[in-house]
VMD Tcl script that draws the C-alpha trace (Angstrom):
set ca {
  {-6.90 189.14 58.51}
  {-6.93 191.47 61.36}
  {-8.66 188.69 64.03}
  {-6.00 186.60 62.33}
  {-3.01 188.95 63.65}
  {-5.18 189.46 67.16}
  {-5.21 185.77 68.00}
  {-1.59 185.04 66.49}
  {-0.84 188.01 69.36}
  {-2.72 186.41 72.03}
  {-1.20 182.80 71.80}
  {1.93 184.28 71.66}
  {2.22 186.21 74.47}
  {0.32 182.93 76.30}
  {3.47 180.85 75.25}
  {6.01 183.05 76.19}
  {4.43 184.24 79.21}
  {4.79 180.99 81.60}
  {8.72 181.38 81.11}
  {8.71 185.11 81.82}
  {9.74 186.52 85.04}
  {10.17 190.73 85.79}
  {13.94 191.11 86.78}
  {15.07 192.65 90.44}
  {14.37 196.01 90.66}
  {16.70 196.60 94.09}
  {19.99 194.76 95.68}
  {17.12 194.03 98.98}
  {14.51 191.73 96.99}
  {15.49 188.06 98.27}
  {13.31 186.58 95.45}
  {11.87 187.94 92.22}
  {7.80 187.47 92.03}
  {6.66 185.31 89.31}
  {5.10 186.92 86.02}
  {1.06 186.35 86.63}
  {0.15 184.37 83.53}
  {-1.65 185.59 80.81}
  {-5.23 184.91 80.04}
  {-6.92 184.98 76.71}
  {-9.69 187.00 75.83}
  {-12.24 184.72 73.47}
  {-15.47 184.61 72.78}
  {-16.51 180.77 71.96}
  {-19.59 181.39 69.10}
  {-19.88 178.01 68.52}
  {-18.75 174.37 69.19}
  {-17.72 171.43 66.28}
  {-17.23 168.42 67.42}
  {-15.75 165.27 64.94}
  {-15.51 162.00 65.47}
  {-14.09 160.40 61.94}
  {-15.26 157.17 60.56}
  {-11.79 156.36 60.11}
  {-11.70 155.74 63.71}
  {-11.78 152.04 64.50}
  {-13.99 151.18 67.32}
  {-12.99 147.70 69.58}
  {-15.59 145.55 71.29}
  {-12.90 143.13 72.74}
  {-13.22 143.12 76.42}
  {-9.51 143.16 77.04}
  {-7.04 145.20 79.13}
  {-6.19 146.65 76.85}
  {-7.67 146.31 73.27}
  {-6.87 147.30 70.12}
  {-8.64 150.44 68.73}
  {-9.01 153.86 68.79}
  {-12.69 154.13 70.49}
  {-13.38 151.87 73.29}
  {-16.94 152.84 75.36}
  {-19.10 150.40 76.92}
  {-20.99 152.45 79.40}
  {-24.25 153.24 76.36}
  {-25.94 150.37 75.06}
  {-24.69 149.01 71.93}
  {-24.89 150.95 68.86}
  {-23.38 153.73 66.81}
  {-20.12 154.07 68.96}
  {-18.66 157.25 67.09}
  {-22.32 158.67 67.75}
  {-22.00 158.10 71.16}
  {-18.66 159.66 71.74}
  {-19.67 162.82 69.52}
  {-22.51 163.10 72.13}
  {-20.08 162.85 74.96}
  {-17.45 165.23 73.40}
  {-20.14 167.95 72.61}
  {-21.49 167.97 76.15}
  {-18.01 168.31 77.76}
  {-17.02 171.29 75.14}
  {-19.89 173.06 75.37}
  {-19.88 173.11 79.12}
  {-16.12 174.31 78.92}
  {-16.68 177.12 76.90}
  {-19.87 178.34 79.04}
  {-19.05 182.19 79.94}
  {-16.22 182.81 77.49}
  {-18.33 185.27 75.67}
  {-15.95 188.35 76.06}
  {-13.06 188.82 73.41}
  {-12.28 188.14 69.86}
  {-14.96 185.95 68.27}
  {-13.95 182.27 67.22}
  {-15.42 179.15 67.05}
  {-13.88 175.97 68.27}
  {-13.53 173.39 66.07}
  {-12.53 170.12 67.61}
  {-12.07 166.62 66.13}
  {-11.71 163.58 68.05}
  {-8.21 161.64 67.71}
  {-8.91 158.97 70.78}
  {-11.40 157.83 73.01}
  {-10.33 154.42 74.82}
  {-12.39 154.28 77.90}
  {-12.30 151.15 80.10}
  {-13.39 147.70 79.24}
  {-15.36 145.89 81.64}
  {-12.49 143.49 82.30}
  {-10.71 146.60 83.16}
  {-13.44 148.59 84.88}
  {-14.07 145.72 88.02}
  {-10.27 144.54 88.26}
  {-7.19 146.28 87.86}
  {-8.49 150.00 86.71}
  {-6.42 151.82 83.90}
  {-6.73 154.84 82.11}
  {-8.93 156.96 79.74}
  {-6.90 157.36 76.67}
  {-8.53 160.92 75.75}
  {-6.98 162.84 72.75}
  {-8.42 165.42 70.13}
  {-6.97 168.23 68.28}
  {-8.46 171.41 68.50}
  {-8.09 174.25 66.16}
  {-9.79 177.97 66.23}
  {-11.64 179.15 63.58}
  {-13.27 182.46 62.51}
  {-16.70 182.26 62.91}
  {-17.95 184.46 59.97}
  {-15.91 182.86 57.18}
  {-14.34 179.05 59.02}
  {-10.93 180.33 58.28}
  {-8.22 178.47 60.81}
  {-7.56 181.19 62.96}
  {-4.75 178.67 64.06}
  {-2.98 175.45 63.46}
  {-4.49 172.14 64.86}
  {-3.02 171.11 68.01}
  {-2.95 168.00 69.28}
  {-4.76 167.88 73.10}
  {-3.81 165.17 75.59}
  {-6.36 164.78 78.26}
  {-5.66 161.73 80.15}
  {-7.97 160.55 83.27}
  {-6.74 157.98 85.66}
  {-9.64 155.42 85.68}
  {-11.24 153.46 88.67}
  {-10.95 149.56 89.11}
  {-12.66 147.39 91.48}
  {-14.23 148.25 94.75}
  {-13.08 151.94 93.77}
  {-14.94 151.82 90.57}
  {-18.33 150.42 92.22}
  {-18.15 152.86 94.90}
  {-17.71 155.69 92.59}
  {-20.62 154.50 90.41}
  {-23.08 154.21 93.78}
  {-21.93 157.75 94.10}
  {-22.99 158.75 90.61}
  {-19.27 159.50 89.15}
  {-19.69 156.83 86.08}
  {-16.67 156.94 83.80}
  {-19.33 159.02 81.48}
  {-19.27 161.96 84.33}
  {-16.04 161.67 85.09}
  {-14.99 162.05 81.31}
  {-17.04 164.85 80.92}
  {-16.11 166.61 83.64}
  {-12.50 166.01 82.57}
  {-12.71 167.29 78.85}
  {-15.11 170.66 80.22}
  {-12.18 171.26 82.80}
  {-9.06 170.48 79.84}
  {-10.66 172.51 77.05}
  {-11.27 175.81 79.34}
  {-8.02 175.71 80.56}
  {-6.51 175.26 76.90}
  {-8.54 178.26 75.70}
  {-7.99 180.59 78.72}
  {-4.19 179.62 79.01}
  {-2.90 176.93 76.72}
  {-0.73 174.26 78.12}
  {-1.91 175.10 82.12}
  {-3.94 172.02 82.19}
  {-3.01 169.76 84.91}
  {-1.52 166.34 83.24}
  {-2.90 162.87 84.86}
  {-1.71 161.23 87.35}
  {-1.64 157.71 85.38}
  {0.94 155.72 88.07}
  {1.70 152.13 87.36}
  {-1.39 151.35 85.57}
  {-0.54 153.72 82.17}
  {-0.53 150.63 80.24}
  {-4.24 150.05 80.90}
  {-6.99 151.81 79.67}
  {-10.18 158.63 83.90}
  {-9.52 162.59 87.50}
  {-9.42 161.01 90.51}
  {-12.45 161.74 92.08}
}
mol new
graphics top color blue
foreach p $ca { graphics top sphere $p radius 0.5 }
foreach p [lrange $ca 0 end-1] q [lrange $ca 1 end] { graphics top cylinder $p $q radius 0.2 }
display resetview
């Protein structure tokens, strides 16, 4: 109960932090300096990662296909496997040296994954449609430490020449997912909602961080 009241503490002086600001202390101050925001203290003990069954998985190589998983970049097979893999490796690299604060464990359960198609991939480019919830948990008893919440990480994907050049240059949409979920789920835990949003453009109705 008492890591409970700690981390209830900690996310709320994250949320209302971003909106504070110190007030003038003399008539001669031309501008007020911004509050620095808060950072939370955690230390990640260990990393769930989901993927449901319930999740349908499309092999139509659309635009923009039906489904809630869509990867084509591992051979085929076990597709919610595959993700869990991906997921796993991105989290755990995320959390890497936040070992100092009040022990949880991050729970995290896969809500999304619509990578690009290869119709998609060598035309017109798109987006990664990247969404999990995450919820802390205490790692001694797996008590919700707090409420799911609902993560948006959104990549602006590569099309075309931009796409082959990016693969010759190692940055598959597998890297560049990765390296997108590592750099949304640090942020979330250090500072929650600081994560830059994607820059999806025109092509939002297609479905990774500009490289």
């Amino acid at each position: 109960m008492q890591t409970l009241k700690i981390i209830a503490a900690v996310l709320m002086g994250l949320a209302v932090s971003a909106c504070a600001a110190p007030e003038t202390a003399t008539r001669n101050a031309t501008m007020p300096m911004p509050a620095q925001p808060m950072q939370a203290q955690l230390d990640v003990k260990s990393v769930t990662v989901t993927v449901p069954r319930t999740l349908k998985v499309s092999e139509a190589n659309r635009f923009y296909p039906g489904g809630d998983i869509v990867w084509r970049e591992d051979p085929m097979g076990d597709r919610h496997a595959q993700v869990q893999r991906i997921v796993e490796d991105a989290m755990t690299r995320g959390v890497a040296g936040l070992d100092t604060g009040t022990p949880v464990a991050l729970d995290i359960q896969v809500a999304r994954f619509h990578a690009l198609t290869q119709k998609a991939r060598y035309t017109t480019g798109g987006v990664h449609d990247l969404k999990f919830t995450m919820t802390l948990r205490d790692p001694e008893t797996g008590a919700a430490l707090t409420e799911p919440r609902m993560i948006t990480a959104d990549l602006k994907g590569f099309g075309g020449r931009k796409a082959i050049e990016a693969e010759r240059r190692g940055q598959t949409q597998k890297v560049r997912i990765t390296n997108r979920l590592a750099e949304v789920i640090r942020a979330e835990l250090i500072s929650p909602g600081s994560h830059p949003k994607a820059s999806l453009g025109v092509m939002s109705m297609f479905s990774t961080r500009g490289s």
